[in-house]
N, CA, C and O atoms as a MOPAC input file, in Angstrom:
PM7 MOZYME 1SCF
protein

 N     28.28500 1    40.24900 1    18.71800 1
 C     28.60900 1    38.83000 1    18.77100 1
 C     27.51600 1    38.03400 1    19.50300 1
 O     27.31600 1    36.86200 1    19.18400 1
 N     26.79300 1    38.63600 1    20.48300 1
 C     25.96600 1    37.83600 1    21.81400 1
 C     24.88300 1    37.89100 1    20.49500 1
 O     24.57800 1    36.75500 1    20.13000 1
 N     24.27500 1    38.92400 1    19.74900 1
 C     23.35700 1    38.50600 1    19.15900 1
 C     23.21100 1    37.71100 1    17.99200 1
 O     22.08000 1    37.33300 1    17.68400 1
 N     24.30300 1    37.36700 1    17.22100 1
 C     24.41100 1    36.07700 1    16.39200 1
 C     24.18100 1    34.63600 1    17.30100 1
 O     23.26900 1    33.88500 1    16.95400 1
 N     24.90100 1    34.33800 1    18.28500 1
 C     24.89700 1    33.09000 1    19.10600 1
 C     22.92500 1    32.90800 1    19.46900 1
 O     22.09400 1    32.05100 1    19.16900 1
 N     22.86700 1    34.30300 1    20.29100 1
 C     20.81000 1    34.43500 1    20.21900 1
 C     20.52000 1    33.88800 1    19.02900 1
 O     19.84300 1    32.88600 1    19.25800 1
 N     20.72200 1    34.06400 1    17.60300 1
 C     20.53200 1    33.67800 1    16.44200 1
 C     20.57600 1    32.33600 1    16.06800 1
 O     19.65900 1    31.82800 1    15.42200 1
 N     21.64200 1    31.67400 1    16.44600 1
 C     21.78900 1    30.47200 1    16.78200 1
 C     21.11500 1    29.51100 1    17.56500 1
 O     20.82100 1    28.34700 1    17.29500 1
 N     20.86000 1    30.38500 1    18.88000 1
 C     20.45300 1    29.79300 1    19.73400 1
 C     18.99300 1    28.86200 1    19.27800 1
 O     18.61700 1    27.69100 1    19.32100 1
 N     18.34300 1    30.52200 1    18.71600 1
 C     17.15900 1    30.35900 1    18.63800 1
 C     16.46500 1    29.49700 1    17.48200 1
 O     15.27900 1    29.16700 1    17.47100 1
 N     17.42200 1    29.19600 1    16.51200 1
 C     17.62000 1    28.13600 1    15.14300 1
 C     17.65600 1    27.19100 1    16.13900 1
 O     16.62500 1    26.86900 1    16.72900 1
 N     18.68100 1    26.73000 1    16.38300 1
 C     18.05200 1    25.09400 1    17.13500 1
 C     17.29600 1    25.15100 1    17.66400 1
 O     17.20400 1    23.96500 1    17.98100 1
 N     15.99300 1    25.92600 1    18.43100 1
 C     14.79900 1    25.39000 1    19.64900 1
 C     13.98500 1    25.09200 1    18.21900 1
 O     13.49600 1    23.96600 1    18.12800 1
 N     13.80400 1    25.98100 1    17.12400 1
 C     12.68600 1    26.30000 1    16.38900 1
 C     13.24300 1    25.11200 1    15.30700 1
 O     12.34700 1    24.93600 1    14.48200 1
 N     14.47400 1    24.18800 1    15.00500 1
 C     14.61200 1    23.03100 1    14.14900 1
 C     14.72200 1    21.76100 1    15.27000 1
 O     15.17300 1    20.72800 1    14.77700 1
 N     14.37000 1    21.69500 1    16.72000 1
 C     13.95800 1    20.55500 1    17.60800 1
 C     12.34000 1    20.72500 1    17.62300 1
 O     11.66500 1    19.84700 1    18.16200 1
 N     11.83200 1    21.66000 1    17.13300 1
 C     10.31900 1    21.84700 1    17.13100 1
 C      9.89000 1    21.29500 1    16.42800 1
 O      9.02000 1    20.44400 1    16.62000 1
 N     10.62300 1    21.77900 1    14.84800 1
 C     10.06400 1    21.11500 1    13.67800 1
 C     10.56200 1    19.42100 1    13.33000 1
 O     10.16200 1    18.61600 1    12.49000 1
 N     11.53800 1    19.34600 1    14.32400 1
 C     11.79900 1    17.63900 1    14.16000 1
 C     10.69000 1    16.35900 1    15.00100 1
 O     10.54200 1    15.19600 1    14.62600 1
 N     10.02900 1    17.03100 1    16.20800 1
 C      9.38300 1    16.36200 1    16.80200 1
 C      7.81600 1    16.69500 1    16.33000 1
 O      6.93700 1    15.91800 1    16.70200 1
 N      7.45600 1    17.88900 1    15.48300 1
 C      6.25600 1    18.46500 1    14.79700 1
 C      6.21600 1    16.70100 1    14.14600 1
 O      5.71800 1    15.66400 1    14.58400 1
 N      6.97300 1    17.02600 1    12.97200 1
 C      7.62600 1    15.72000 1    12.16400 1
 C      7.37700 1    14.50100 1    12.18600 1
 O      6.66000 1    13.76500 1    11.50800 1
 N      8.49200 1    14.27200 1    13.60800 1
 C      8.00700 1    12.97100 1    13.98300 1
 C      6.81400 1    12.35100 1    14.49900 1
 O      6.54100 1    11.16100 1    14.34100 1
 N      5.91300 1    13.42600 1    15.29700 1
 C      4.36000 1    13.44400 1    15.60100 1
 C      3.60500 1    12.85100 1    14.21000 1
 O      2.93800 1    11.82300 1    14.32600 1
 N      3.70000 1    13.40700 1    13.09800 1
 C      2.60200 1    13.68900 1    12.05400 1
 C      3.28900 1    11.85400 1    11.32000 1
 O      2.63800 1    11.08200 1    10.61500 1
 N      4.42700 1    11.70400 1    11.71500 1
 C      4.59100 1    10.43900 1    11.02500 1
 C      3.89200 1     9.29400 1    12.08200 1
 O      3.35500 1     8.28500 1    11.62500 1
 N      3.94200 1     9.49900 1    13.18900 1
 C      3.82800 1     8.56400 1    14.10200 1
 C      1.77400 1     8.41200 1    14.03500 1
 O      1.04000 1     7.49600 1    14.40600 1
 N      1.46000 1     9.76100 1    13.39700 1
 C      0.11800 1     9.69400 1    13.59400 1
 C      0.00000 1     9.03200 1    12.04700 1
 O     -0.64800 1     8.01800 1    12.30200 1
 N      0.18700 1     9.01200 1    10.92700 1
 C      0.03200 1     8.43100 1    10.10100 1
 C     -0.19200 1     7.14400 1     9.98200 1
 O     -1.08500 1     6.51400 1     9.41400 1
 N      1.25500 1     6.65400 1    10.93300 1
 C      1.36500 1     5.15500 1    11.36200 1
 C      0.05200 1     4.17600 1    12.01200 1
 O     -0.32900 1     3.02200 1    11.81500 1
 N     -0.42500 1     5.38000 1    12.93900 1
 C     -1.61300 1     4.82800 1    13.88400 1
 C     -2.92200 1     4.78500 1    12.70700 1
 O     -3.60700 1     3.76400 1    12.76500 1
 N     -3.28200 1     5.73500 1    11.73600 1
 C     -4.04500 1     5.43300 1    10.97300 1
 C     -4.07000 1     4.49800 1    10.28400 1
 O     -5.18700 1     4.01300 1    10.10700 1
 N     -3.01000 1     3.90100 1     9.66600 1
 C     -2.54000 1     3.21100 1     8.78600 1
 C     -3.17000 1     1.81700 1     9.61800 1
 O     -4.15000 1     1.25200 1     9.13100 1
 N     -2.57700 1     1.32800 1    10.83500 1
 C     -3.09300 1     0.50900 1    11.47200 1
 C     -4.66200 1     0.57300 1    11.83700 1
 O     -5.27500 1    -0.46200 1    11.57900 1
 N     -5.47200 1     1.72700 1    12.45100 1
 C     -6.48400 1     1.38100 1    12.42800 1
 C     -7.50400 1     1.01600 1    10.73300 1
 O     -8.58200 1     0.43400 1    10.61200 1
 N     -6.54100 1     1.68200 1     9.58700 1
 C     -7.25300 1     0.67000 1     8.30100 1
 C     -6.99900 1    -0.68600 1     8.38200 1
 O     -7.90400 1    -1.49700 1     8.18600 1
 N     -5.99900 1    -0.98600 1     8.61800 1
 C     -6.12400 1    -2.36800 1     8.69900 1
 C     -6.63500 1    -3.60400 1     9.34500 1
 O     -6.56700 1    -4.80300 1     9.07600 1
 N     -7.41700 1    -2.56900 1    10.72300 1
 C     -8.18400 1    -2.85000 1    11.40400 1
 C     -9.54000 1    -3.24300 1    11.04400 1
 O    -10.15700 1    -4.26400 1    11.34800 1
 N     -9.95000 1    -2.06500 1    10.21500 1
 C    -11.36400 1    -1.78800 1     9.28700 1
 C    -11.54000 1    -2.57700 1     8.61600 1
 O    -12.62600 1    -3.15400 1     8.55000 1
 N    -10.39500 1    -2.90000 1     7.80200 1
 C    -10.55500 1    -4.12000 1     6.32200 1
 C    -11.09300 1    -4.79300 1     6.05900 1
 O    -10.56500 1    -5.79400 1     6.54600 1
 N    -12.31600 1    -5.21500 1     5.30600 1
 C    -13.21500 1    -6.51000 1     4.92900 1
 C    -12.18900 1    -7.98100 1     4.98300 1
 O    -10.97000 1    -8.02800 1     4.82000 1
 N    -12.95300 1    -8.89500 1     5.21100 1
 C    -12.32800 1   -10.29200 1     5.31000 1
 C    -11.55800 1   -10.49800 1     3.91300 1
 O    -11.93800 1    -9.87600 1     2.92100 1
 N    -10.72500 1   -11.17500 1     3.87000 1
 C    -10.16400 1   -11.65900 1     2.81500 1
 C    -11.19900 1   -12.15500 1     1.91900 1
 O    -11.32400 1   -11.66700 1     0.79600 1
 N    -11.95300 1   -13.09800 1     2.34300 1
 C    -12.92500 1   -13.76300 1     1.56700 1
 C    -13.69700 1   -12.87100 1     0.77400 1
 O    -14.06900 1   -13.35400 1    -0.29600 1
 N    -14.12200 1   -11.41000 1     1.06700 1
 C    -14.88200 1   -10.73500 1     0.40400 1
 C    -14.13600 1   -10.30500 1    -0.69800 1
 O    -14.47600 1   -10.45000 1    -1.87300 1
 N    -13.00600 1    -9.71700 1    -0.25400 1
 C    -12.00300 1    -9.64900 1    -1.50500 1
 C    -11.70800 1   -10.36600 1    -2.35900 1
 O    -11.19400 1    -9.91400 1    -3.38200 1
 N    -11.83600 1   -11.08600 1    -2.27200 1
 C    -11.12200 1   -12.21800 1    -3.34900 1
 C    -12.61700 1   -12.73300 1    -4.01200 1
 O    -12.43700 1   -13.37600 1    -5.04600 1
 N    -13.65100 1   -12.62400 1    -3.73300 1
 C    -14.97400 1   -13.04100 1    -4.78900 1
 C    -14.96000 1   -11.13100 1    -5.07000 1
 O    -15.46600 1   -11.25900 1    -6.18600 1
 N    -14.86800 1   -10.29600 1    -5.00000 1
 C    -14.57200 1    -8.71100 1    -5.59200 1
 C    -13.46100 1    -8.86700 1    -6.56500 1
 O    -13.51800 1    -8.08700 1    -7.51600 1
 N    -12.31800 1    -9.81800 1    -6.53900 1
 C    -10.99200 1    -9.56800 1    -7.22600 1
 C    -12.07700 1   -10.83100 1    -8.83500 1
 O    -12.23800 1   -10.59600 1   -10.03300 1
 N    -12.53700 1   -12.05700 1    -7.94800 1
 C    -13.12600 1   -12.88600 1    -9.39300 1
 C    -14.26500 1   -12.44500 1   -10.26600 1
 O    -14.48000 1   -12.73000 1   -11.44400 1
 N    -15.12900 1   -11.48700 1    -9.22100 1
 C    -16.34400 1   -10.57000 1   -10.07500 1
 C    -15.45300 1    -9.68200 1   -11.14600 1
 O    -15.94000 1    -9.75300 1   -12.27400 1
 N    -14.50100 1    -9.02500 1   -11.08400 1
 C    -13.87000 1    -7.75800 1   -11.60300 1
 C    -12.93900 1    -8.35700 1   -12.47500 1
 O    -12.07700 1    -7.53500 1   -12.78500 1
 N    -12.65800 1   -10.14100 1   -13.31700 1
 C    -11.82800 1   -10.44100 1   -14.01800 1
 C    -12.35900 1   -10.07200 1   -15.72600 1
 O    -13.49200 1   -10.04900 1   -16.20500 1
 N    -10.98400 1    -9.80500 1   -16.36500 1
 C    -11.27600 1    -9.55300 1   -17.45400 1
 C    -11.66200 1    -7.78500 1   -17.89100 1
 O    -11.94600 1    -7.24600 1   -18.96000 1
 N    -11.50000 1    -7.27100 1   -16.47500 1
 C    -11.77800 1    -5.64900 1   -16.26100 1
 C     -9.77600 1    -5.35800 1   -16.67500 1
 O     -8.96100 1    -6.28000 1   -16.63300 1
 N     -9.51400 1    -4.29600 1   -16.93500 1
 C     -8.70800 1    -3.49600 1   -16.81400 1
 C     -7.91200 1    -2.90900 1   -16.03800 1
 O     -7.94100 1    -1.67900 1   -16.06400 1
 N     -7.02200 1    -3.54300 1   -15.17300 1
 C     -5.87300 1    -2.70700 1   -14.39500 1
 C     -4.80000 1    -1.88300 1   -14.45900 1
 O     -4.06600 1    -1.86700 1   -15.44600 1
 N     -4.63300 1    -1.19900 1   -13.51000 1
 C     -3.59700 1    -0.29900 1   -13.92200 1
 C     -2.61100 1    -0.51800 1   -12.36600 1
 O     -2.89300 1    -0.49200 1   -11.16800 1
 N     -1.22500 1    -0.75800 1   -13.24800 1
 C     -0.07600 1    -0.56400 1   -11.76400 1
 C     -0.14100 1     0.52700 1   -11.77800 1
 O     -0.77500 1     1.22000 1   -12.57300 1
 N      0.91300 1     1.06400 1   -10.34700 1
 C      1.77500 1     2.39600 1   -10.14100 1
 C      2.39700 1     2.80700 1   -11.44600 1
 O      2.11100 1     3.96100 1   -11.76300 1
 N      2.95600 1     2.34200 1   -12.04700 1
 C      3.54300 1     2.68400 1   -13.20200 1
 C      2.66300 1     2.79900 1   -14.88400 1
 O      3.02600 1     3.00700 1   -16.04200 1
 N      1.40500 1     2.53900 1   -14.21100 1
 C      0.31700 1     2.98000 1   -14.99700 1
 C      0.19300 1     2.10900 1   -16.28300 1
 O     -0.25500 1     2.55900 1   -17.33800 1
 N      0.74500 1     0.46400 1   -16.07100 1
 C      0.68400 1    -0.38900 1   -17.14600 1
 C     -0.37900 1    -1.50100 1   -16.86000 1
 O     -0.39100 1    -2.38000 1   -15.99800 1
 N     -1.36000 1    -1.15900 1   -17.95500 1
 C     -2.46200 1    -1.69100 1   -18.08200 1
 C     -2.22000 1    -3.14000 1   -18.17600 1
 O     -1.19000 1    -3.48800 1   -18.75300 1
 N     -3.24100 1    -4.30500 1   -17.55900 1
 C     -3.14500 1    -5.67000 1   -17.43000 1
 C     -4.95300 1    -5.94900 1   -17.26400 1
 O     -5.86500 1    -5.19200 1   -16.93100 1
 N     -4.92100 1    -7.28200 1   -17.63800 1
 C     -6.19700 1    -7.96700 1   -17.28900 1
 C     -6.19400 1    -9.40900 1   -16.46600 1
 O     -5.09800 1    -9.94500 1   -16.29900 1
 N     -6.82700 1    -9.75000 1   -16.19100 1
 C     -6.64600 1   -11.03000 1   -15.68400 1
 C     -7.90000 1   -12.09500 1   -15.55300 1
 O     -9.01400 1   -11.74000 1   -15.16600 1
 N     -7.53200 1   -13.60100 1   -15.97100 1
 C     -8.47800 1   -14.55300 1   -15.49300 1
 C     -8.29500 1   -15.45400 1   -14.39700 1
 O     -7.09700 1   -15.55800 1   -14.13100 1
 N     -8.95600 1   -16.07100 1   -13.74100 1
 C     -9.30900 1   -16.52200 1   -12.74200 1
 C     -9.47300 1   -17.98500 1   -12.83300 1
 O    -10.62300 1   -18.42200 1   -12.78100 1
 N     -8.61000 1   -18.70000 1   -12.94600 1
 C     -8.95600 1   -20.54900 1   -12.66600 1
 C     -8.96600 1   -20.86600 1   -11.52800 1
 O     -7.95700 1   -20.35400 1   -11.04400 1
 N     -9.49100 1   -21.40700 1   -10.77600 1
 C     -9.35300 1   -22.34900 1    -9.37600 1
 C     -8.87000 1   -21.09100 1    -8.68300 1
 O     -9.41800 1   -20.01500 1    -8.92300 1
 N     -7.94200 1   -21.18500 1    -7.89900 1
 C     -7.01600 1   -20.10400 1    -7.04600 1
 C     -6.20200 1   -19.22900 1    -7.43700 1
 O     -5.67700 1   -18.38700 1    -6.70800 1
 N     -6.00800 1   -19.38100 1    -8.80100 1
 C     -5.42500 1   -18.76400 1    -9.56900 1
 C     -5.50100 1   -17.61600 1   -10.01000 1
 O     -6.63100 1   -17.32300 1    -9.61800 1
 N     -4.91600 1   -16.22900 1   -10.84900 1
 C     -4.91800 1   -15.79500 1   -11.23200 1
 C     -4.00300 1   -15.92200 1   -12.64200 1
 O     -2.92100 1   -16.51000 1   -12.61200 1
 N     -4.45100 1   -15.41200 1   -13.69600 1
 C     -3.74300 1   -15.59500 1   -15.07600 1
 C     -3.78900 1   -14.38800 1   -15.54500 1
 O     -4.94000 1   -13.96300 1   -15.64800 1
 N     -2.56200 1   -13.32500 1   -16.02700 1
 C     -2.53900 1   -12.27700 1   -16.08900 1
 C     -2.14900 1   -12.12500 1   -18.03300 1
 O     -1.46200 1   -12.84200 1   -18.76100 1
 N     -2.81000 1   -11.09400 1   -18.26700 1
 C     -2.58200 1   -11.07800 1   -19.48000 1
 C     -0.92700 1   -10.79800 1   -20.13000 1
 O     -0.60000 1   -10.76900 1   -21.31700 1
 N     -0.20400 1   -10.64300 1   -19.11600 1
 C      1.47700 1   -10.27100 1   -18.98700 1
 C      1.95200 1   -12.10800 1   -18.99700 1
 O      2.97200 1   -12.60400 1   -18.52100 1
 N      0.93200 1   -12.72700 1   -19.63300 1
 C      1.99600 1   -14.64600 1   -19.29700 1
 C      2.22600 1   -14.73900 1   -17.65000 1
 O      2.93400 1   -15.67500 1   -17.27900 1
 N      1.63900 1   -13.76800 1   -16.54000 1
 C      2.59800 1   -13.86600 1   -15.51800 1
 C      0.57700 1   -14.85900 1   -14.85000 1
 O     -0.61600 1   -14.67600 1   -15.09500 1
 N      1.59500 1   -16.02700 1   -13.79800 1
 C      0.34200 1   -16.24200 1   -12.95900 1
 C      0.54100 1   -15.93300 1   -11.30600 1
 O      1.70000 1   -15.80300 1   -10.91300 1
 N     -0.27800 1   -15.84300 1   -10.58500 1
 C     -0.35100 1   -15.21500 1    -9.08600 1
 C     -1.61200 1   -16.27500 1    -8.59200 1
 O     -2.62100 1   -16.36200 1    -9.29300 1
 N     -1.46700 1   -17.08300 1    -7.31100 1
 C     -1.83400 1   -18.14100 1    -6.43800 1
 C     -2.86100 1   -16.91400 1    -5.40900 1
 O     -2.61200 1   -15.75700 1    -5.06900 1
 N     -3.41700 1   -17.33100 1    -5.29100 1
 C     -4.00700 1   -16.31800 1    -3.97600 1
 C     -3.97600 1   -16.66500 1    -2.88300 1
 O     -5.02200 1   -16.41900 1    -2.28300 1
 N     -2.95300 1   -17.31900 1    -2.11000 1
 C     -2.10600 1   -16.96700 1    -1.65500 1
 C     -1.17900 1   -16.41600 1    -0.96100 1
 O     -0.73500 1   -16.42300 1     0.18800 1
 N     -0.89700 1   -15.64100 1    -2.57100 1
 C     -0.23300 1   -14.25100 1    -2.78900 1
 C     -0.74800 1   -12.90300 1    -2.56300 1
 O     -0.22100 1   -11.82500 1    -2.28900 1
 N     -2.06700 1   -13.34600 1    -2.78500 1
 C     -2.91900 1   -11.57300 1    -2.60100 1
 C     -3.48000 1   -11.95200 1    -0.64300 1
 O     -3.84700 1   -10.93700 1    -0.05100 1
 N     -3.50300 1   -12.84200 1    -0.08400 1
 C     -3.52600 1   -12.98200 1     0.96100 1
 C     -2.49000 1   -12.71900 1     2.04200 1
 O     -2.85200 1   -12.34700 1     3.15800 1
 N     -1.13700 1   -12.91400 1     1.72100 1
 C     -0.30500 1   -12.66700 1     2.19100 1
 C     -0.03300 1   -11.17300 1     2.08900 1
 O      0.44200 1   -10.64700 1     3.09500 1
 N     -0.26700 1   -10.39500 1     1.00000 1
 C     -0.22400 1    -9.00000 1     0.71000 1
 C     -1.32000 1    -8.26400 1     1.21800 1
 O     -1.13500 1    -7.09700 1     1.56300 1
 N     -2.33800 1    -8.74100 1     1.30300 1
 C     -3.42500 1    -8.39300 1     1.77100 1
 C     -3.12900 1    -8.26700 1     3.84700 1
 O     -4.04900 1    -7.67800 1     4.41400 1
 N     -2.22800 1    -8.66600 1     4.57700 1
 C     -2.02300 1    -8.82500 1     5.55100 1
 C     -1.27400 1    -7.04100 1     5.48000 1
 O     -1.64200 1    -6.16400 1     6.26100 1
 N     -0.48400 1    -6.87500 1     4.67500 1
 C      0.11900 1    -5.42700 1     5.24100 1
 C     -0.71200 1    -3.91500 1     4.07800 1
 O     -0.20800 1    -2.80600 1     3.90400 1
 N     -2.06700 1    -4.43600 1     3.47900 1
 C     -3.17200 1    -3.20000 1     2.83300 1
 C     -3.13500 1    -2.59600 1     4.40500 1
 O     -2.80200 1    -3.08000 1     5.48700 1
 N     -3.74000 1    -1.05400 1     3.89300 1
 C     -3.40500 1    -0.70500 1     2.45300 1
 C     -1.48000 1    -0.31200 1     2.77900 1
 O     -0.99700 1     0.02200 1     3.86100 1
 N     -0.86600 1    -0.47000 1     1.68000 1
 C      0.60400 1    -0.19200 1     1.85500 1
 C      0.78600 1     1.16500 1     0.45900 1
 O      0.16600 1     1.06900 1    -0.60100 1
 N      1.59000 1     2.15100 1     0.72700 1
 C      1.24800 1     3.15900 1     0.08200 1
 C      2.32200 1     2.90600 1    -1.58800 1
 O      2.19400 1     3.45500 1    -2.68200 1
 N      3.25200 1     1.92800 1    -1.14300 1
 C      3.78900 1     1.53300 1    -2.55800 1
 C      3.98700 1    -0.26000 1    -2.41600 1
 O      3.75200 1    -0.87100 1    -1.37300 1
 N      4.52100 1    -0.97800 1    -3.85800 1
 C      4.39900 1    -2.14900 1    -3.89200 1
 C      5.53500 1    -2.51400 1    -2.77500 1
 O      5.19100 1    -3.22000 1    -1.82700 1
 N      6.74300 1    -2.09700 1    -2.85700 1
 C      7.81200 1    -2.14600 1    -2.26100 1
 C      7.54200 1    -1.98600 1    -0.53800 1
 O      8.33400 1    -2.32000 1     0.34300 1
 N      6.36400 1    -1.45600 1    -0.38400 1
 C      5.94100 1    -1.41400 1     1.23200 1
 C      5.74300 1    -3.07800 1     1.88200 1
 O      5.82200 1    -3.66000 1     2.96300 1
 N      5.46400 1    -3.34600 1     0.57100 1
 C      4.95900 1    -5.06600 1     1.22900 1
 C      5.95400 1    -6.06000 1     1.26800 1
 O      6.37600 1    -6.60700 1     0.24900 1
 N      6.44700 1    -6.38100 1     2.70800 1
 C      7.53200 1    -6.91800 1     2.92700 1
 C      7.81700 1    -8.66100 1     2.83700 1
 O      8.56200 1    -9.21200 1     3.64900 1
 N      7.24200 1    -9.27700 1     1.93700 1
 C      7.22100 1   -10.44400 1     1.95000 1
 C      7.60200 1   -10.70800 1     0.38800 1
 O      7.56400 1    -9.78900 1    -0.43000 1
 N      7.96000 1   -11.99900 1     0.05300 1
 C      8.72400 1   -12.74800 1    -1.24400 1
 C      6.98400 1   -12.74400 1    -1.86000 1
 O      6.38300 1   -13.50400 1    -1.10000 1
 N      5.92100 1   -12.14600 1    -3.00100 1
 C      5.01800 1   -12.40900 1    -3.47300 1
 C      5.38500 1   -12.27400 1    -5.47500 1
 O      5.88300 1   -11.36800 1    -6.14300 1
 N      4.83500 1   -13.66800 1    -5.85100 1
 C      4.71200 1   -13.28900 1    -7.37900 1
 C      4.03300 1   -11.99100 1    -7.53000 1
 O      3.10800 1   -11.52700 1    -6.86100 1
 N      4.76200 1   -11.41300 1    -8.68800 1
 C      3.27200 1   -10.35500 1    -9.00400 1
 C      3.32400 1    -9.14800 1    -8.18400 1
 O      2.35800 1    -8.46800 1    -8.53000 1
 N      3.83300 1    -8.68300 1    -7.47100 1
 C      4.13300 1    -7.69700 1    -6.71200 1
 C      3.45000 1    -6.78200 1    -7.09200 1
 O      2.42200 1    -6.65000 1    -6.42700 1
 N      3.62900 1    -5.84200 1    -8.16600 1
 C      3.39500 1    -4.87400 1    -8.86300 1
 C      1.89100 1    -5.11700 1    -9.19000 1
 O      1.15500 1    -4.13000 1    -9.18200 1
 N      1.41000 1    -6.24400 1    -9.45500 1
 C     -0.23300 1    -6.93200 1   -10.09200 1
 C     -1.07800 1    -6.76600 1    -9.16200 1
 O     -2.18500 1    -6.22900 1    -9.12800 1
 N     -0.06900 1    -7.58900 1    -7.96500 1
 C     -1.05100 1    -7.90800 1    -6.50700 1
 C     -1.49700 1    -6.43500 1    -6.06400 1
 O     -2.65800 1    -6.03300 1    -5.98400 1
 N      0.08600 1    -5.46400 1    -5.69700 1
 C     -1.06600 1    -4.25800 1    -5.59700 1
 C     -1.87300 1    -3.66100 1    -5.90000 1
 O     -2.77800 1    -3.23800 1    -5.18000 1
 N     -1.67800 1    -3.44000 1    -7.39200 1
 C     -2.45900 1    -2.73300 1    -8.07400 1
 C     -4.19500 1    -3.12400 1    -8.15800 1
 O     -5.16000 1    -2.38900 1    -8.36600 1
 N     -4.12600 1    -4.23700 1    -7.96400 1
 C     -5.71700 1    -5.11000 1    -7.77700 1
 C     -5.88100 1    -4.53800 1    -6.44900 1
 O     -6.63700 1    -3.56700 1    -6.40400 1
 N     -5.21200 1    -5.01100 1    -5.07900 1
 C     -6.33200 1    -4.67900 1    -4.09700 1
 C     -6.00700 1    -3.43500 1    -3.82500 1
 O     -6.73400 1    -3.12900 1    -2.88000 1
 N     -5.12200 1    -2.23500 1    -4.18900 1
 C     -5.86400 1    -0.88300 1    -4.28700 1
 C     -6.53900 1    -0.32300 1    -5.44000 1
 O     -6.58600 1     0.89000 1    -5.64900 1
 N     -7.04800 1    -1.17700 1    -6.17200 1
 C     -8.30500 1    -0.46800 1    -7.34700 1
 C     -9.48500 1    -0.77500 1    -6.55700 1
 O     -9.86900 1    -1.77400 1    -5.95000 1
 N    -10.12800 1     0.87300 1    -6.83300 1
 C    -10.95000 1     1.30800 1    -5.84700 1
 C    -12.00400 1     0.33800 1    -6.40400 1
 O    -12.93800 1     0.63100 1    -5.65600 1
 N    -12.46000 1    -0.57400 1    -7.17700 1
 C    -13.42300 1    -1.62800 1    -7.21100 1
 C    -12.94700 1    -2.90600 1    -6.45100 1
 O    -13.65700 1    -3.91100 1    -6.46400 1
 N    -11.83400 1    -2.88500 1    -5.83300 1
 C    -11.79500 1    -4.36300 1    -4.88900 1
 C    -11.69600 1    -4.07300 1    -3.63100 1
 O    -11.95900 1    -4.94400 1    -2.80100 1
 N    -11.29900 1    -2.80200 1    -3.23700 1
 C    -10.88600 1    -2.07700 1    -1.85500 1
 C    -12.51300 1    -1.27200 1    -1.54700 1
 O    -13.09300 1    -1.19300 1    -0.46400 1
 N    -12.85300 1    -0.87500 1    -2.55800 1
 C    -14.38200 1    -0.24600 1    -2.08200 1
 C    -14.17800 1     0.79400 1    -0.44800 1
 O    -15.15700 1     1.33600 1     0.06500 1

């Protein structure tokens, strides 16, 4: 009997190990995550990278191809959909975010906006 409870015992030290292992490797993720956003080129560079690259080929997360033109502040997406920049400014505040849904603010285009500033030609 004493050596099942040892058995026991020794299951919880070795699943409080692997919970704070865990929580370490998330907490260090976190800190990276912030020092990219630290790193990040000015907005301004981005956004003459997002108007050089119009009429190029995007791809969302969901791997649906789009193009886009560029009037004034604008963006005009070959989906009828348009996006203000703005919008990629305001999104551009929480890059890189690892899905669209990471970015916690009301933006047209959600799915567009990311997919532009993580294509490795505007993020470089």
């Amino acid at each position: 009997m004493w050596k099942i409870a040892l058995f026991f015992f020794f299951l919880a030290i070795i699943w409080q190990v692997i919970n704070k292992f865990l929580k370490l490797r998330k907490l260090e993720k976190n800190r990276t995550k912030i020092e990219e956003r630290r790193t990040k080129p000015p907005f301004e560079e981005i956004w003459l990278r997002i108007i050089t690259h119009r009429g190029q080929t995007f791809y969302t997360k969901a791997n649906i191809g789009f193009t886009y033109e560029v009037v004034d502040h604008v963006l005009y997406l070959s989906t009828d959909h348009k996006i203000y920049k703005d919008d990629f400014k305001k999104a551009y505040t929480w890059f890189p975010a690892d899905d669209p849904a990471d970015i916690r603010q009301q933006i047209r285009g959600l799915a567009y906006v990311w997919a532009i500033l993580h294509d490795k030609r505007i993020s470089m």
